[in-house]
C-alpha positions as a printed NumPy array, in Angstrom:
array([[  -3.553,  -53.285, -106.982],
       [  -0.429,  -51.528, -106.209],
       [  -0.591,  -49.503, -109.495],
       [  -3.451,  -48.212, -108.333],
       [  -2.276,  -47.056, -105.198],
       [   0.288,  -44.993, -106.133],
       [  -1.943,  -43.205, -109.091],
       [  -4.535,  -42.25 , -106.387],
       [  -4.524,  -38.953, -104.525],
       [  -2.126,  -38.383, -102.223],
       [  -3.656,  -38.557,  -98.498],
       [  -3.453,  -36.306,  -95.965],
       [   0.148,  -37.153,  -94.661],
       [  -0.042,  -37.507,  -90.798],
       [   2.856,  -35.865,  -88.747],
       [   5.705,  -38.284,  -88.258],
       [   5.948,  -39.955,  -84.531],
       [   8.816,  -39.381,  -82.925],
       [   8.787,  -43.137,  -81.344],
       [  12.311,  -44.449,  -83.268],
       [  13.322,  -41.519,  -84.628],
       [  16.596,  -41.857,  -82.388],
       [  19.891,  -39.607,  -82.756],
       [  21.045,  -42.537,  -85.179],
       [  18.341,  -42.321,  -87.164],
       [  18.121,  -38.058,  -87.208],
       [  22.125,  -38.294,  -88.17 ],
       [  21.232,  -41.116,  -91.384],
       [  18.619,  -38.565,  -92.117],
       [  20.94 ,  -35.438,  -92.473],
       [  23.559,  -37.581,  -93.933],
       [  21.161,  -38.704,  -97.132],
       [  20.001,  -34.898,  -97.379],
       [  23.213,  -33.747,  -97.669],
       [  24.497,  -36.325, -100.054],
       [  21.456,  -35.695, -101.945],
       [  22.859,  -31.819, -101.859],
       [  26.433,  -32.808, -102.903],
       [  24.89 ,  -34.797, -105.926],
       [  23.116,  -31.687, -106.916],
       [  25.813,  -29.801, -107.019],
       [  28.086,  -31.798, -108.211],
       [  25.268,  -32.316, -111.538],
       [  25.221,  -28.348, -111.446],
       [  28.621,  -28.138, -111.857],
       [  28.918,  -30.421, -114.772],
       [  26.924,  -27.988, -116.829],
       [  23.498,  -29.907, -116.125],
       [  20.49 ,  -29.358, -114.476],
       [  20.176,  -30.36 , -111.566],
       [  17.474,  -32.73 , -109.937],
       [  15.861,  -31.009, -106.885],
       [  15.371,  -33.821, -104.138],
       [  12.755,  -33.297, -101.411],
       [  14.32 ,  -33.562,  -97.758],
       [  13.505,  -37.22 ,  -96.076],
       [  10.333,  -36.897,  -93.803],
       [  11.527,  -35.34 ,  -89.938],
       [   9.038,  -35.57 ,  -87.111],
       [   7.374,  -32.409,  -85.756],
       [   6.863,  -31.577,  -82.565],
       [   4.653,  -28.868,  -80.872],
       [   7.589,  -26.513,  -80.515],
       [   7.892,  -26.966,  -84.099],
       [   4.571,  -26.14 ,  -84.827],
       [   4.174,  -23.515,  -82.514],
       [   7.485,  -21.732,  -83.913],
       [   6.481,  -21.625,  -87.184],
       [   3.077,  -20.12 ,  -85.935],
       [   5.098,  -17.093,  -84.596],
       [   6.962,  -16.837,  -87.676],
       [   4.081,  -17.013,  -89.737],
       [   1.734,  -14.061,  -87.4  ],
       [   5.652,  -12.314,  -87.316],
       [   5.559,  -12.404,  -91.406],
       [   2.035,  -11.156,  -91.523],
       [   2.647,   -8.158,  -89.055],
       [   5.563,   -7.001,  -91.835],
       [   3.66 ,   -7.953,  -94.393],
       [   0.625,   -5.835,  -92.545],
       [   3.1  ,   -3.218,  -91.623],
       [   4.606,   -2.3  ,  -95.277],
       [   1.059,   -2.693,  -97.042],
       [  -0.307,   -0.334,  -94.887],
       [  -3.055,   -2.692,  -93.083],
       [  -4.658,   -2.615,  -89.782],
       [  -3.328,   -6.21 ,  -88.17 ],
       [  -6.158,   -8.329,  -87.413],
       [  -6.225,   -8.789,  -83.728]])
């Protein structure tokens, strides 16, 4: 049963809660990310390739979201802007 778990599609991942994400928890998080980096690196050094490592799951919150909706309409305006198109308004 499990096998077949993880062969099936990927879901939909939900947006992580932020109930126990504490500042413990957010400084473990940035810790194994940047080990994760120093491994990488230190591989890349040695002459090999190295692994690329996804960063652990972070919770979002609406100022997230909403942020990366002004730097996504700010990156279409340039984008808009150099190709010579009227912005959608």
């Amino acid at each position: 049963m499990a096998e077949g778990l993880a062969q099936a599609a990927p879901a939909q991942q939900r947006p992580m809660s932020l109930a126990g994400f504490d500042p413990i928890r957010a400084l473990l998080t940035q810790l194994v990310d940047a080990i994760n980096v120093n491994t990488a690196a230190t591989i890349a050094a040695a002459g090999a390739d190295p692994p690329t490592f996804d960063p652990l799951p972070r919770p979002e919150t609406e100022l997230d979201r909403a942020r990366a909706r002004v730097r996504s309409q700010a990156r279409q305006a340039l984008t808009d802007l150099f190709l010579g198109r009227t912005p959608a308004t």
